[in-house]
Each structure stands twice: as C-alpha cells, then as structure tokens.
PDB file of N, CA, C and O in Angstrom:
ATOM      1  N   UNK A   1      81.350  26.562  21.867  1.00  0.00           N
ATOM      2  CA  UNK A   1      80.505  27.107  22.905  1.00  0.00           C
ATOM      3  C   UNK A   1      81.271  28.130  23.747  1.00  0.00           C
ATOM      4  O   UNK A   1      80.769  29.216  24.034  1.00  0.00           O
ATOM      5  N   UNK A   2      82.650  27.717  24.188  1.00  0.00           N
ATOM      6  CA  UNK A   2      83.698  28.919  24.995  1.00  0.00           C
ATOM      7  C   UNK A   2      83.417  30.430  24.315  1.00  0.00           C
ATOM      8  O   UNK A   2      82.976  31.478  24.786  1.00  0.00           O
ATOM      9  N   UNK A   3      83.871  30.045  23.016  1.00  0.00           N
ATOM     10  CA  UNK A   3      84.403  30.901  22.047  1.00  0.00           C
ATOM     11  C   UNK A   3      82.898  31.734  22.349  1.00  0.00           C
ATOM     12  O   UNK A   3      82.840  32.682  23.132  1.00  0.00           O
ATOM     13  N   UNK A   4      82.042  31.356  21.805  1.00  0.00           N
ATOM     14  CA  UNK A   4      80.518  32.090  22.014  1.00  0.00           C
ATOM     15  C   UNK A   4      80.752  32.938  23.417  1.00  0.00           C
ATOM     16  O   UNK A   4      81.119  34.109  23.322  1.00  0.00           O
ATOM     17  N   UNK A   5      80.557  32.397  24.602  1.00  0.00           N
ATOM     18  CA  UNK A   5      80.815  33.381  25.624  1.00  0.00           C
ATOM     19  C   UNK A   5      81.987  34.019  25.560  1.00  0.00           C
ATOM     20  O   UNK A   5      81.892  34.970  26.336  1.00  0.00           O
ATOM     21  N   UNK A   6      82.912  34.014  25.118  1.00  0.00           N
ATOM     22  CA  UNK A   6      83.695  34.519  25.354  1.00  0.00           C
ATOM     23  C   UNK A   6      83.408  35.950  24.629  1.00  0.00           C
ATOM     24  O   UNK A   6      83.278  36.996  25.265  1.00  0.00           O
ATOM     25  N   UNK A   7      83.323  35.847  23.123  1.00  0.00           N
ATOM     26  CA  UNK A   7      82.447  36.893  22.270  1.00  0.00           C
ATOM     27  C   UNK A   7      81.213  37.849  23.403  1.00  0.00           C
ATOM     28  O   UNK A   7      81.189  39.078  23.474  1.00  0.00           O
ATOM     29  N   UNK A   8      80.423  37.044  24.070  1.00  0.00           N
ATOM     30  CA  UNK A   8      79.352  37.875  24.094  1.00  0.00           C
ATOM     31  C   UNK A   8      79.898  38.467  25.430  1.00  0.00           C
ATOM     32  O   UNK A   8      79.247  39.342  26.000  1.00  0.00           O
ATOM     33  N   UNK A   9      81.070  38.014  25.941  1.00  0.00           N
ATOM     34  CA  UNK A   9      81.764  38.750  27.046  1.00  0.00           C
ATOM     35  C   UNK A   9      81.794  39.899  26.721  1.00  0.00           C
ATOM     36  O   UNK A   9      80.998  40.732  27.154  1.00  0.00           O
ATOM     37  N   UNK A  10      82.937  40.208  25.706  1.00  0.00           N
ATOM     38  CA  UNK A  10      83.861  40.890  25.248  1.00  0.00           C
ATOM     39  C   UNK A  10      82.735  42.457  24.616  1.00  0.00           C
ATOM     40  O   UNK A  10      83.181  43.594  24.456  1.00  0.00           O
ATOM     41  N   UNK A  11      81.130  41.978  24.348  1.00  0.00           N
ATOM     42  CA  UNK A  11      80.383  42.862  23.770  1.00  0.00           C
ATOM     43  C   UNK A  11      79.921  43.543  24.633  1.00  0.00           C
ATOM     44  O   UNK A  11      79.970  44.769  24.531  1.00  0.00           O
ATOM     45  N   UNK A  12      79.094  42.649  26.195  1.00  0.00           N
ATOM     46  CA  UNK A  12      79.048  43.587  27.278  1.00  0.00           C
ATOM     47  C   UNK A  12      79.930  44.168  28.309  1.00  0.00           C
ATOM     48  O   UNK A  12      79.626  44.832  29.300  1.00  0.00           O
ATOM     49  N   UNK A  13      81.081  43.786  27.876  1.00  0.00           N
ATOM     50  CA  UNK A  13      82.307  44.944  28.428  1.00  0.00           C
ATOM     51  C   UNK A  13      82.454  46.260  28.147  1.00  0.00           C
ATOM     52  O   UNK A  13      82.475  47.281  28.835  1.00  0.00           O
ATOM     53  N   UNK A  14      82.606  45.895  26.357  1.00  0.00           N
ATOM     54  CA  UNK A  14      82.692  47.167  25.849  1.00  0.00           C
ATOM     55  C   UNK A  14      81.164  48.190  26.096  1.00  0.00           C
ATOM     56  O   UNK A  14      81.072  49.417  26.091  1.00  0.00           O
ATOM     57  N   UNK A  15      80.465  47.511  26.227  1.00  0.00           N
ATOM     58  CA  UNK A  15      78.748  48.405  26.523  1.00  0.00           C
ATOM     59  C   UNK A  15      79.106  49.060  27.915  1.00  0.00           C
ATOM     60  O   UNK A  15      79.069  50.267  28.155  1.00  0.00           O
ATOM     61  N   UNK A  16      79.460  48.046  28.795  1.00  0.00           N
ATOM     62  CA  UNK A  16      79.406  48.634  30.231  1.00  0.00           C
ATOM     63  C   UNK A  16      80.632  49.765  29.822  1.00  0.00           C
ATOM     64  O   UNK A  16      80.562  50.854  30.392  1.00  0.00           O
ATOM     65  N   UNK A  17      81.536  49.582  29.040  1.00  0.00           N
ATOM     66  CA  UNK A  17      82.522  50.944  29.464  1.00  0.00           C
ATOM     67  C   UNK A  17      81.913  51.626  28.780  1.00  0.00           C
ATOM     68  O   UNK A  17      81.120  52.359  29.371  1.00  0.00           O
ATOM     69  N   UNK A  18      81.954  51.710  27.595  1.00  0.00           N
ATOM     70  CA  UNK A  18      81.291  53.003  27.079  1.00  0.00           C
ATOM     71  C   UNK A  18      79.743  53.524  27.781  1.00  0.00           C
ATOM     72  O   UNK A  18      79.293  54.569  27.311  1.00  0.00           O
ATOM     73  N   UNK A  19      79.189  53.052  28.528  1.00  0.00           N
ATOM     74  CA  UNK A  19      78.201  53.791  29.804  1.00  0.00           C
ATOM     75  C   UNK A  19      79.091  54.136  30.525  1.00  0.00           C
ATOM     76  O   UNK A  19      79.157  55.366  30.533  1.00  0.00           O
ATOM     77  N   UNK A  20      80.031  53.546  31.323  1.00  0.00           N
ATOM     78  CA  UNK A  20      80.574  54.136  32.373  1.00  0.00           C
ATOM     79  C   UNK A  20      81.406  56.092  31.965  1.00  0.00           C
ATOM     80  O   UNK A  20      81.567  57.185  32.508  1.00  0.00           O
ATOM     81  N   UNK A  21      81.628  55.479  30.867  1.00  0.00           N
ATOM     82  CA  UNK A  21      82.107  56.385  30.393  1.00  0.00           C
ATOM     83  C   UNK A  21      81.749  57.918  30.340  1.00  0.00           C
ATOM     84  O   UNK A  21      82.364  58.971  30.512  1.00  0.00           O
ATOM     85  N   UNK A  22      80.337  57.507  29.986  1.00  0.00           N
ATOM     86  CA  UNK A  22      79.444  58.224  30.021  1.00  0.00           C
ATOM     87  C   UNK A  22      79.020  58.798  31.342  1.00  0.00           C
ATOM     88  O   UNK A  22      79.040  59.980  31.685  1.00  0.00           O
ATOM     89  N   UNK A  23      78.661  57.819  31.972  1.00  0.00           N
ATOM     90  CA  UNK A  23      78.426  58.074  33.489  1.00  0.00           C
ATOM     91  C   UNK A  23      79.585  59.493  34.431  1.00  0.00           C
ATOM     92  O   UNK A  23      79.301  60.530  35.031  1.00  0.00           O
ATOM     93  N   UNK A  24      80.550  58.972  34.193  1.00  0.00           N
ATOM     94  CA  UNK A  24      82.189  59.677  34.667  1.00  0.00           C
ATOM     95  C   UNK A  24      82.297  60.545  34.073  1.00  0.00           C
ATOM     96  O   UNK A  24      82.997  61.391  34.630  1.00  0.00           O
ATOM     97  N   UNK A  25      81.679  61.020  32.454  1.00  0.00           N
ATOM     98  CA  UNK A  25      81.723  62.715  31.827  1.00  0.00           C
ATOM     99  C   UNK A  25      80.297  63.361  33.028  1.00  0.00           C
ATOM    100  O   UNK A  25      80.360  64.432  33.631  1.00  0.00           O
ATOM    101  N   UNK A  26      79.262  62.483  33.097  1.00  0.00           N
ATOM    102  CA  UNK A  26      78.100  63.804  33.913  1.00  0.00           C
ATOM    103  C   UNK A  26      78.753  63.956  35.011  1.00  0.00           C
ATOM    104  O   UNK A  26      78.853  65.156  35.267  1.00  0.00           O
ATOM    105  N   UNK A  27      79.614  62.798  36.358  1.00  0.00           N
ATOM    106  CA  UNK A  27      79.548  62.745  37.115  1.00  0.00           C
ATOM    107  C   UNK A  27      80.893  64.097  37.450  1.00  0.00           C
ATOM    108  O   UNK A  27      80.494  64.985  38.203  1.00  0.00           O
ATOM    109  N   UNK A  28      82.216  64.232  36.989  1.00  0.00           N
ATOM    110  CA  UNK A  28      83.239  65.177  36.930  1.00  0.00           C
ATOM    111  C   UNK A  28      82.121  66.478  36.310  1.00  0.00           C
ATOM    112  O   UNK A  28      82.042  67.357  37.168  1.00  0.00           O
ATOM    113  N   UNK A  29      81.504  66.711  35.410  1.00  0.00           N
ATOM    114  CA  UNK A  29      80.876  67.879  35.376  1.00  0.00           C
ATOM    115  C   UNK A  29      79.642  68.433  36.232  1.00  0.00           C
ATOM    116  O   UNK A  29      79.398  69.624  36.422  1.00  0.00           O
ATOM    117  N   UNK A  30      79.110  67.637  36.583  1.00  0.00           N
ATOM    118  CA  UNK A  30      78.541  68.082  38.107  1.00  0.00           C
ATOM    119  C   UNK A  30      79.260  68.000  39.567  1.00  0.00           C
ATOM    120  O   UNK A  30      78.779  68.391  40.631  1.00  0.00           O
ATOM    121  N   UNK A  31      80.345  67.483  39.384  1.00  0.00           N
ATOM    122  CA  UNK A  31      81.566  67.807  40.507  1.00  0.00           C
ATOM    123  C   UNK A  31      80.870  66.615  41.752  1.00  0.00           C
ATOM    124  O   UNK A  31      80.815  66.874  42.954  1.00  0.00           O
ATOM    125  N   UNK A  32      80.482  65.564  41.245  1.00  0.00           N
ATOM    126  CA  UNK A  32      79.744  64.360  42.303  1.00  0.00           C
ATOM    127  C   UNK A  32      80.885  63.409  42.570  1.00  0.00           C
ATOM    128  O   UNK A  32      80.929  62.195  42.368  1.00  0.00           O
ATOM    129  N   UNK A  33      81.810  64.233  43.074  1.00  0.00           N
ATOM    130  CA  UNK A  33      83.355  63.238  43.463  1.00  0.00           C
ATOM    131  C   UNK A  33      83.126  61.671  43.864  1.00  0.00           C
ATOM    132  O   UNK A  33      83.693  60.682  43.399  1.00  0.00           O
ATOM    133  N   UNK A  34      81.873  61.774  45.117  1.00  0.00           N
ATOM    134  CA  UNK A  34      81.831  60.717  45.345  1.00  0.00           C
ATOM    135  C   UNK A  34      81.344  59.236  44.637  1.00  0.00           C
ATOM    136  O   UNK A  34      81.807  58.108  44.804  1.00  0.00           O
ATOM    137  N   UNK A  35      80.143  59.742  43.722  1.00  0.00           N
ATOM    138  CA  UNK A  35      79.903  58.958  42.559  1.00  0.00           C
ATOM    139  C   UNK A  35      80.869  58.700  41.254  1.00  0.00           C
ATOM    140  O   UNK A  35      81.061  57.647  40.646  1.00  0.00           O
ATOM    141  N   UNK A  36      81.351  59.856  41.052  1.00  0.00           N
ATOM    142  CA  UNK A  36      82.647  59.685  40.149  1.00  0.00           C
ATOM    143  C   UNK A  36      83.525  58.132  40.596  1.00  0.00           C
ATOM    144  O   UNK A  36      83.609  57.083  39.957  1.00  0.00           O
ATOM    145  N   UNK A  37      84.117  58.524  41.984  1.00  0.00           N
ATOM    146  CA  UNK A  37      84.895  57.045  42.000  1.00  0.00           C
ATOM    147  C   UNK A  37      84.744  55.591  42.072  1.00  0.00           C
ATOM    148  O   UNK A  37      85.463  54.612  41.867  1.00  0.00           O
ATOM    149  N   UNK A  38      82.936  55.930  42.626  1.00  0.00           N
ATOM    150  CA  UNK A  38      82.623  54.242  42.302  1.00  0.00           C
ATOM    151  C   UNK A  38      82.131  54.022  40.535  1.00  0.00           C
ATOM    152  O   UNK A  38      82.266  52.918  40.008  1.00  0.00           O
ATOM    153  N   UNK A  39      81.749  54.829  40.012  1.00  0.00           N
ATOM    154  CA  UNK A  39      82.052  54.547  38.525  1.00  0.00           C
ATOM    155  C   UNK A  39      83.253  54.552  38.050  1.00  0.00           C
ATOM    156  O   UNK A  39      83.071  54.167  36.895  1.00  0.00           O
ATOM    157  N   UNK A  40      84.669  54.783  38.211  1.00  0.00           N
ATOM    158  CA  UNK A  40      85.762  54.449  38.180  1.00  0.00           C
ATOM    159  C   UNK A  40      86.210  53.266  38.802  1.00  0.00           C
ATOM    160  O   UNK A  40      86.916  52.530  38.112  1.00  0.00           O
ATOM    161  N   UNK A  41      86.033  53.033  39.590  1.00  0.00           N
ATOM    162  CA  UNK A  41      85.882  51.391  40.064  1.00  0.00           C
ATOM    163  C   UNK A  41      85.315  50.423  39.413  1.00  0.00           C
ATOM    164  O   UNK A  41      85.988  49.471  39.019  1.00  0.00           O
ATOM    165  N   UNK A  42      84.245  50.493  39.237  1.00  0.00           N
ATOM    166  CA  UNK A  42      83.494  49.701  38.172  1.00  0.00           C
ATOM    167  C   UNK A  42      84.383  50.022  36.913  1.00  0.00           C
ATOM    168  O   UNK A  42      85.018  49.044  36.517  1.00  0.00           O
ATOM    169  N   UNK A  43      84.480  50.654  36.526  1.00  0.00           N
ATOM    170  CA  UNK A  43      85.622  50.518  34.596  1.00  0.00           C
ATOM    171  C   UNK A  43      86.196  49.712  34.862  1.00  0.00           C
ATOM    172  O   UNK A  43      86.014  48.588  34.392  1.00  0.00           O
ATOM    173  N   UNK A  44      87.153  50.022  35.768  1.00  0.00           N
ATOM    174  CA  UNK A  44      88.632  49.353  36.068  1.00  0.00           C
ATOM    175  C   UNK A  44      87.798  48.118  35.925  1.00  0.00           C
ATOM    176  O   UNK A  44      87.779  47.896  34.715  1.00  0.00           O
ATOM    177  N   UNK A  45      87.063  47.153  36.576  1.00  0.00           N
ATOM    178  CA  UNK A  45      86.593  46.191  36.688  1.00  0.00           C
ATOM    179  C   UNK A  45      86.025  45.570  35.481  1.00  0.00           C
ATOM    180  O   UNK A  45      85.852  44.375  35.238  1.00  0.00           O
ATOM    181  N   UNK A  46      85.821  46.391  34.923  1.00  0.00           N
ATOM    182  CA  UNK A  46      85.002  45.789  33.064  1.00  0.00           C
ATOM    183  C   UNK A  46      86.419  45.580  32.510  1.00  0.00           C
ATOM    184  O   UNK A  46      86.614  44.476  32.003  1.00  0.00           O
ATOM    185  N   UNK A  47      87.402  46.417  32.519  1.00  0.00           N
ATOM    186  CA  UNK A  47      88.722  46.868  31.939  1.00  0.00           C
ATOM    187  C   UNK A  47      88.829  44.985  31.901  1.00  0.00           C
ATOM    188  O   UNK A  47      88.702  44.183  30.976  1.00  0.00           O
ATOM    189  N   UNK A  48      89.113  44.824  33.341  1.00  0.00           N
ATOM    190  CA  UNK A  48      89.926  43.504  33.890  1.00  0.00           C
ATOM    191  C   UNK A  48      89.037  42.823  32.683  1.00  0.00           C
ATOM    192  O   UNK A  48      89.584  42.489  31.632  1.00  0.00           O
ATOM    193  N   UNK A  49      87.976  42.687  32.852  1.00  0.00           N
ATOM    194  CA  UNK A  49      87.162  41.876  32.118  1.00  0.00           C
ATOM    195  C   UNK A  49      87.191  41.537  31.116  1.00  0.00           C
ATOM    196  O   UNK A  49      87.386  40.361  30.807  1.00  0.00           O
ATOM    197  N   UNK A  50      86.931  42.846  29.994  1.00  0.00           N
ATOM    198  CA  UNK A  50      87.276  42.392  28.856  1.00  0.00           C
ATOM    199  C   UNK A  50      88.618  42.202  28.220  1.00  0.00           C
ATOM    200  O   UNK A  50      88.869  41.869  27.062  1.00  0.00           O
ATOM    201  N   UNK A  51      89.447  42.484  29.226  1.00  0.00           N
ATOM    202  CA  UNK A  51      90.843  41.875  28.732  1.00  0.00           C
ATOM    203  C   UNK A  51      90.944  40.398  29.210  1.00  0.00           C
ATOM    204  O   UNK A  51      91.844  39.768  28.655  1.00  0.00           O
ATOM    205  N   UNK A  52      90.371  39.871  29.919  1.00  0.00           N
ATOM    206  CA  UNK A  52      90.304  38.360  30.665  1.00  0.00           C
ATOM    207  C   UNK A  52      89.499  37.932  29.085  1.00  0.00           C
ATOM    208  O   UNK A  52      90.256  37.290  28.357  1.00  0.00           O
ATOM    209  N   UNK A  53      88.352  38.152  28.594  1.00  0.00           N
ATOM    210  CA  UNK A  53      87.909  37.936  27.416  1.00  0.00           C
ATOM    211  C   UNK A  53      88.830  37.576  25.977  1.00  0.00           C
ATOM    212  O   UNK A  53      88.886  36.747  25.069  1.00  0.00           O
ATOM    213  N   UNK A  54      89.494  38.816  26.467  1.00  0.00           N
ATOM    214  CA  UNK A  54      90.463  39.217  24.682  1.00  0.00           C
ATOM    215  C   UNK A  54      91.467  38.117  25.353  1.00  0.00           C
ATOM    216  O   UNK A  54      91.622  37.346  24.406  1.00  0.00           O
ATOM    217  N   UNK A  55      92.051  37.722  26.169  1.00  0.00           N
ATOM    218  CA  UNK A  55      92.938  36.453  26.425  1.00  0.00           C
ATOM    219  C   UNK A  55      92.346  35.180  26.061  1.00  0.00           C
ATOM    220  O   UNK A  55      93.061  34.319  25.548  1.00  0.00           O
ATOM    221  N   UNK A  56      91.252  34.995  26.251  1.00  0.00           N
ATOM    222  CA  UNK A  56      90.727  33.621  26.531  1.00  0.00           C
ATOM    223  C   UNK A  56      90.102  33.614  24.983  1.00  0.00           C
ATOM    224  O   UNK A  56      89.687  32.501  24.661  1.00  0.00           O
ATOM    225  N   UNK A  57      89.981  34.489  24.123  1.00  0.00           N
ATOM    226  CA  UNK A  57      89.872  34.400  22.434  1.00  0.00           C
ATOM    227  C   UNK A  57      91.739  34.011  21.875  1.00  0.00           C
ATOM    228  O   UNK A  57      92.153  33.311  20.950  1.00  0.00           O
ATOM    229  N   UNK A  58      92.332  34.674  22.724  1.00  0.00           N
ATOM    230  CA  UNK A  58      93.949  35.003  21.535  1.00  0.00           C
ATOM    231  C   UNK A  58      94.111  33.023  22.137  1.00  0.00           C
ATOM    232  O   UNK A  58      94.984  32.331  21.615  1.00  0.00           O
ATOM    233  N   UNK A  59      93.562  32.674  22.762  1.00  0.00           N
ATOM    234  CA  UNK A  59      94.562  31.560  23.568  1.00  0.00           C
ATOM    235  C   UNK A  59      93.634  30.111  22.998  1.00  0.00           C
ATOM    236  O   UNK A  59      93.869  28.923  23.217  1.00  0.00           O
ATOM    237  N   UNK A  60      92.374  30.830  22.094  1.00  0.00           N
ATOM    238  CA  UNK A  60      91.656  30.212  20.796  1.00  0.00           C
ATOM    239  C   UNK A  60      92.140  30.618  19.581  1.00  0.00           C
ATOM    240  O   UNK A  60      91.267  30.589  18.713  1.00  0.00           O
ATOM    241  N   UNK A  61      93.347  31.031  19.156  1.00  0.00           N
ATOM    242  CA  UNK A  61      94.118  31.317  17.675  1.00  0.00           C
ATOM    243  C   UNK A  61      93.303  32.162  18.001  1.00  0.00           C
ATOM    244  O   UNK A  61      92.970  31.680  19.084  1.00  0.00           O
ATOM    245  N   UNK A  62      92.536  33.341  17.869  1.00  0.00           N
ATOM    246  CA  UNK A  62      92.012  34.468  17.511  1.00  0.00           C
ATOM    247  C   UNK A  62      92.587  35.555  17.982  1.00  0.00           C
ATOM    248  O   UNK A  62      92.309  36.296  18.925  1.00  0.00           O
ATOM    249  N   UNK A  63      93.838  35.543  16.810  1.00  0.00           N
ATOM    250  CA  UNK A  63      94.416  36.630  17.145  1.00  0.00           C
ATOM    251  C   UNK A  63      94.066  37.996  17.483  1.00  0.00           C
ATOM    252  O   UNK A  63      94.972  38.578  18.080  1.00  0.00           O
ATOM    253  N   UNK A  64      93.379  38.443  17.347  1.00  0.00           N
ATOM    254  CA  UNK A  64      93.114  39.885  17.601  1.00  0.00           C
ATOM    255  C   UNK A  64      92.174  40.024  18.681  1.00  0.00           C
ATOM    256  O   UNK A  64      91.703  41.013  19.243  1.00  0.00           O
ATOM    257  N   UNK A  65      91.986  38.508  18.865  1.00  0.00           N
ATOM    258  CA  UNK A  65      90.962  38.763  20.491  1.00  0.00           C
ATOM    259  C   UNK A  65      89.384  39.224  20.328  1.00  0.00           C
ATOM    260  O   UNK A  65      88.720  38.781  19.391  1.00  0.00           O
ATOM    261  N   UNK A  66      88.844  40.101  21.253  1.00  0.00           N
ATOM    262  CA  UNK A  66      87.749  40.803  21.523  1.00  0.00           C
ATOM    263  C   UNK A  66      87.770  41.318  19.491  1.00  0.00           C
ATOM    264  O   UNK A  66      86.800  41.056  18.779  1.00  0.00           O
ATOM    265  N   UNK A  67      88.837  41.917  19.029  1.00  0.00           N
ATOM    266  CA  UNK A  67      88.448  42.747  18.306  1.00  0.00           C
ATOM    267  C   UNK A  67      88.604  42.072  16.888  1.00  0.00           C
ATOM    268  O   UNK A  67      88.795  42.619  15.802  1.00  0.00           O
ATOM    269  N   UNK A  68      88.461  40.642  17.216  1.00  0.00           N
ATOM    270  CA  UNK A  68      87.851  39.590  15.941  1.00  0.00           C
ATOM    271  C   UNK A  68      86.474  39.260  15.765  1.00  0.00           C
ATOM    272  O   UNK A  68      86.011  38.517  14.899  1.00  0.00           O
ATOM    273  N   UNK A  69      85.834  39.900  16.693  1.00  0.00           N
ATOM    274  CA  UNK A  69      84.654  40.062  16.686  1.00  0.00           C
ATOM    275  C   UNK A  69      84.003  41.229  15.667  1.00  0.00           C
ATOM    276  O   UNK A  69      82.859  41.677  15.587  1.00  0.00           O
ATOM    277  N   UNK A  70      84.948  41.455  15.096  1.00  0.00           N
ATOM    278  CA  UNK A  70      84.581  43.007  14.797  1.00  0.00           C
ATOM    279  C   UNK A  70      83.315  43.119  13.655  1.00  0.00           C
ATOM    280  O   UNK A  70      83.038  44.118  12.991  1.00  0.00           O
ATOM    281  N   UNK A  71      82.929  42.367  13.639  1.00  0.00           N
ATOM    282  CA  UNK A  71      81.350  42.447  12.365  1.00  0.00           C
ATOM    283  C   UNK A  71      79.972  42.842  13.560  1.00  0.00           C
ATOM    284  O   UNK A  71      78.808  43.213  13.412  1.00  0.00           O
ATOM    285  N   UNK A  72      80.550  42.634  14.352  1.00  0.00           N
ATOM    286  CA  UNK A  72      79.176  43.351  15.698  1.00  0.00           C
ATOM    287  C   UNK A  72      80.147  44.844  16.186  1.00  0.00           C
ATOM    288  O   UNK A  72      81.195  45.178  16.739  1.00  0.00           O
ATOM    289  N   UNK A  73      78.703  45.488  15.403  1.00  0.00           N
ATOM    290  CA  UNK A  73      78.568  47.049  15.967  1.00  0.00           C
ATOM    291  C   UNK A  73      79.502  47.592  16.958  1.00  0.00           C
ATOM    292  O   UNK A  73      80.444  48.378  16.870  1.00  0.00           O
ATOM    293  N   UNK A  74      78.678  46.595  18.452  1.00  0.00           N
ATOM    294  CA  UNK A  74      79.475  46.988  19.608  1.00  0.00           C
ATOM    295  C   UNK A  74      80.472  46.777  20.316  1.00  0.00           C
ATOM    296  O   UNK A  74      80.489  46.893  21.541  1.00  0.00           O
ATOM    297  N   UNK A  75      81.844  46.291  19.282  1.00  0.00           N
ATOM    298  CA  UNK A  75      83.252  46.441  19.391  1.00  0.00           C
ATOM    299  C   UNK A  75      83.723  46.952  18.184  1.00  0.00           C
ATOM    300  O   UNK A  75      84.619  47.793  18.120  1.00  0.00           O
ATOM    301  N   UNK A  76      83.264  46.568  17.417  1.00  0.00           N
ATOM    302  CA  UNK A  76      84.002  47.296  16.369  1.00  0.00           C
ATOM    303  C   UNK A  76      83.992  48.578  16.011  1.00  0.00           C
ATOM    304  O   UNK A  76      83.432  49.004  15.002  1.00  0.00           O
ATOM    305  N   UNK A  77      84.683  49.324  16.918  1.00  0.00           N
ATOM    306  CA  UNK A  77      84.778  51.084  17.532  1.00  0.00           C
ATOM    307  C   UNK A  77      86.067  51.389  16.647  1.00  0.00           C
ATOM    308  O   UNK A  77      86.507  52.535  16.737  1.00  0.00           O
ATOM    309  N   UNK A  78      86.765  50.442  15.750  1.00  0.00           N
ATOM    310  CA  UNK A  78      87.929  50.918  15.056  1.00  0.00           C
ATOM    311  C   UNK A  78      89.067  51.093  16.269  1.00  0.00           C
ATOM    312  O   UNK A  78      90.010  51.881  16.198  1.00  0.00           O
ATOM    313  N   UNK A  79      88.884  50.489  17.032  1.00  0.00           N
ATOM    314  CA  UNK A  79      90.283  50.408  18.379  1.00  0.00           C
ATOM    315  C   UNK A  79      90.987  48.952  18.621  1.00  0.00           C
ATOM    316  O   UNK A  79      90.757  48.284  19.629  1.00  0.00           O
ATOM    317  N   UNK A  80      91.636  48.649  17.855  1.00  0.00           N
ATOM    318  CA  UNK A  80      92.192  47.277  17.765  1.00  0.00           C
ATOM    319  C   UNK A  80      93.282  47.497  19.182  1.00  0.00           C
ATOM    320  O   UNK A  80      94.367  46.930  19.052  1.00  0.00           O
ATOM    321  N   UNK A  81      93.093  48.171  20.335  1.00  0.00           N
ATOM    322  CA  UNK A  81      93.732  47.994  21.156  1.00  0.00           C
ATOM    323  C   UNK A  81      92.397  48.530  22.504  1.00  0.00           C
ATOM    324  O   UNK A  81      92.668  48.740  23.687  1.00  0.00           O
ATOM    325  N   UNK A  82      91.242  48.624  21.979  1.00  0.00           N
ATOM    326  CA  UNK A  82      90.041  48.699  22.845  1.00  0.00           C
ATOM    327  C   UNK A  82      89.899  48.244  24.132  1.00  0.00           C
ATOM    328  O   UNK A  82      90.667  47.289  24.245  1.00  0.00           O
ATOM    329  N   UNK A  83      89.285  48.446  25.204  1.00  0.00           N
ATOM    330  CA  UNK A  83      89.737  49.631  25.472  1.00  0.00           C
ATOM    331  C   UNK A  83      91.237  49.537  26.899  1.00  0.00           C
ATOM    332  O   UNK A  83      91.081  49.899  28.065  1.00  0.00           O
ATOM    333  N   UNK A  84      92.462  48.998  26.345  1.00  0.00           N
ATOM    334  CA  UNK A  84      93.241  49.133  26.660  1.00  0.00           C
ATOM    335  C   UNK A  84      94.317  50.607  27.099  1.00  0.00           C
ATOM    336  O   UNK A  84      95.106  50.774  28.030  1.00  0.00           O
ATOM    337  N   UNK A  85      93.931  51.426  26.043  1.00  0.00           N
ATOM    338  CA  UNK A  85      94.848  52.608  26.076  1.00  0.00           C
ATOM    339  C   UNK A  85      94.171  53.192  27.381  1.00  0.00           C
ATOM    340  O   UNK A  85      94.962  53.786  28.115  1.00  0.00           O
ATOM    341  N   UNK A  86      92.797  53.134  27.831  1.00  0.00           N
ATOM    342  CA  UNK A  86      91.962  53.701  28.575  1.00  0.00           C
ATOM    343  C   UNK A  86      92.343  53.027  29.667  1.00  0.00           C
ATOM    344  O   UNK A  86      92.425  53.724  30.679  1.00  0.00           O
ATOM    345  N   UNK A  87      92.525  52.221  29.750  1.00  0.00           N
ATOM    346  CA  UNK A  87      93.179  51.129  31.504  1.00  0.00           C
ATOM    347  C   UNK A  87      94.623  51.726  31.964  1.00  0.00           C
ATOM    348  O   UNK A  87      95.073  51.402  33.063  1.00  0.00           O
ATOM    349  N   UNK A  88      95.056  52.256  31.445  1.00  0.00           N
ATOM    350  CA  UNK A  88      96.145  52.906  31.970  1.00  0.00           C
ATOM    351  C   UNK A  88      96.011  53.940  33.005  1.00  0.00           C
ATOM    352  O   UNK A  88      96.617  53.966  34.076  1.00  0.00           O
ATOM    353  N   UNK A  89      95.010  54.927  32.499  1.00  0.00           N
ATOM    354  CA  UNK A  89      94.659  56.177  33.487  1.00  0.00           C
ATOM    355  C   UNK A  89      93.213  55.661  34.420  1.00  0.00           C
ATOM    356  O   UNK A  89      92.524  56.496  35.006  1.00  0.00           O
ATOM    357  N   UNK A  90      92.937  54.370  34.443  1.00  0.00           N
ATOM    358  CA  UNK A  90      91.577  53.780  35.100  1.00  0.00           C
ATOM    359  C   UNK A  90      92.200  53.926  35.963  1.00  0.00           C
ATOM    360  O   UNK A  90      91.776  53.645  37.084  1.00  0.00           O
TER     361      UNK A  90
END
C-alpha cells in the first residue's frame, strides 16, 4: 500500500514540474517577474517532493526510486536522475 503512494507521488510530481515548467517558459517570456518567482517556489517544492518519494521507494529495495516506475508514461522521460539535475538551478 506505501509503495502504491509512494508511486502515485512520484507521478504527480513529475506532472506538477513539467507544468511548472511550462508555466516559468510563458512567465520569463512575457517578463511577469513577479509570477515567475512564485512558480519557482512551487518547483523547488515538487523538487523536495519527489525526491522525498524517490527516497521512500530506494528505502523499499527499489533501487532506482521514482524511476522504477518507469512503465507509466509520466516518469518515464528517459531521466534516471529526474528531475534532479533541474533542483540545482531551482
């Protein structure tokens, strides 16, 4: 049952970033600074998330975490370090 939430964590993380994502390309090209940073706030916050996820899978033998999920669409983006590289500049 963990394991289940933990999975369906890890799917609306990756959804919410890749919107946010989205959100933060219109918001820098219409120059809406101020909306820009609370959608940067919010990432950072999914970030935390689905890495709190990908822990609480590796700490169930599932090694690869979030991205043992990978037979659903919406992680399996081919980023076995998802979206980690991106939390750096969050």
């Amino acid at each position: 049952m963990w394991q289940n939430a933990l999975e369906v964590g890890c799917i609306i993380e990756v959804a919410d970033i890749n919107d946010l994502d989205t959100y933060i390309a219109q918001a820098e090209a219409s120059s809406a600074t101020d909306v820009l940073e609370i959608f940067k706030w919010l990432r950072h916050g999914s970030y935390k998330h689905y890495w709190a996820f990908d822990n609480g899978l590796k700490e169930m033998n599932r090694e690869e975490g979030c991205c043992s999920i990978g037979e659903l669409e919406e992680v399996n983006d081919g980023h076995l370090a998802y979206p980690k590289t991106k939390m750096m500049t969050a």
